[in-house]
C-alpha positions as a printed Julia matrix, in Angstrom:
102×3 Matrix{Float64}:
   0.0    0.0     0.0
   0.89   3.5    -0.74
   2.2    5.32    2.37
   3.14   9.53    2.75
   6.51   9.31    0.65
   4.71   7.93   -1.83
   2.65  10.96   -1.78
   5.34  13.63   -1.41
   6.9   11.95   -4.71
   3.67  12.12   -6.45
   3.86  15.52   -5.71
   7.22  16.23   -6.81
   6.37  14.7    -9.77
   3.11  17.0   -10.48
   5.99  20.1    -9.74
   8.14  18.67  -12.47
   5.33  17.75  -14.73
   4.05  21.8   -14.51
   7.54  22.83  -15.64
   7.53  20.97  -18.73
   3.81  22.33  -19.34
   2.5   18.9   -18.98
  -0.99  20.13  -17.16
  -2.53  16.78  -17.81
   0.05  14.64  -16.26
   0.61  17.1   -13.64
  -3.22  17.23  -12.54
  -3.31  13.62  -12.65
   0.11  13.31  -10.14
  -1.56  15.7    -7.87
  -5.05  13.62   -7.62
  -2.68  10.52   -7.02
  -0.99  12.56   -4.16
  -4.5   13.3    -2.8
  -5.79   9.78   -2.84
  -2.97   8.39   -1.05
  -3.36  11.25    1.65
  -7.12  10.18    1.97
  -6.44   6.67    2.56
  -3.91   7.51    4.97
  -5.92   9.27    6.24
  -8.35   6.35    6.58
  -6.29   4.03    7.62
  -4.42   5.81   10.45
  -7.33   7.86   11.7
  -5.07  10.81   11.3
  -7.65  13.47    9.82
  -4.87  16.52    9.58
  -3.97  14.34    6.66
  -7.0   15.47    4.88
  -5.71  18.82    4.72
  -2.87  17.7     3.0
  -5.21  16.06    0.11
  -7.34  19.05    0.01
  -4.22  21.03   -0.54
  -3.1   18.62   -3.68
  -6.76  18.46   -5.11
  -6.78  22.49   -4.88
  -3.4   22.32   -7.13
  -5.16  19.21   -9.02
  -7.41  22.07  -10.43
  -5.46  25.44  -10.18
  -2.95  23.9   -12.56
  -5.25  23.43  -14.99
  -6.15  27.27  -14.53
  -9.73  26.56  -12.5
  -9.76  28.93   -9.19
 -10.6   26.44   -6.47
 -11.04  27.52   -2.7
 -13.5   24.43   -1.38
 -12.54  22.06    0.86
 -13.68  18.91    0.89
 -14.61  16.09    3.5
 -12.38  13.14    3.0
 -15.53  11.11    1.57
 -16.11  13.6    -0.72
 -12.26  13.66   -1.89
 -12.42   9.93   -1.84
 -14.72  10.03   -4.37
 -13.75  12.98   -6.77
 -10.0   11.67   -7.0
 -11.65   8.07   -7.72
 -13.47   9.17  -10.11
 -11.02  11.93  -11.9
  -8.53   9.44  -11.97
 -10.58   6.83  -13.85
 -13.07   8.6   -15.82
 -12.33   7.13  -18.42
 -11.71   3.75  -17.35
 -14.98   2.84  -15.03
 -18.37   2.8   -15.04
 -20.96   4.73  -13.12
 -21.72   1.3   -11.45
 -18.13   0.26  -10.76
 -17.72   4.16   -9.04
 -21.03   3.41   -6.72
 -19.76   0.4    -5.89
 -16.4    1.6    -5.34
 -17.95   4.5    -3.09
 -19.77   2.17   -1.01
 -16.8    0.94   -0.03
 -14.65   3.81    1.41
């Protein structure tokens, strides 16, 4: 399972990504940053963690040049990363089911 460093590389990846003007990849390395910090945050019951997915959704959407100031629950990040990640990969069903789950 994905841990913090994972995160914090994902990250580092998104910053290298938005140098070479690679939005797409970058917005997709942030979202992967914010899933891990919401299952962390899951997992270890460790809700400041949540702040730190909020933080990489925010730049998950600022670097594509949408001005984002929500913040999420970490059930409602759960599902937005899931399903931005994989939009075009799953189904509506598969995402229910998948959101059931969390």
């Amino acid at each position: 399972m994905c841990n913090i460093k994972d995160a914090k590389r994902w990250i580092k990846l998104a910053e290298m990504q938005v140098k070479e003007n690679n939005v797409e990849k970058a917005r997709e390395s942030y979202l992967e940053a914010a899933s891990i910090y919401v299952l962390q945050a899951e997992f270890t019951k460790n809700d400041h963690l949540v702040e730190h997915a909020n933080e990489c959704y925010k730049m998950s959407r600022e670097v594509s040049g949408e001005k984002w100031e929500k913040v999420l629950t970490k059930q409602e990040l759960a599902k937005r990363t899931l399903f931005e990640l994989n939009e075009d990969k799953i189904t509506v069903e598969d995402l229910r089911m998948e959101i059931e789950n969390v």
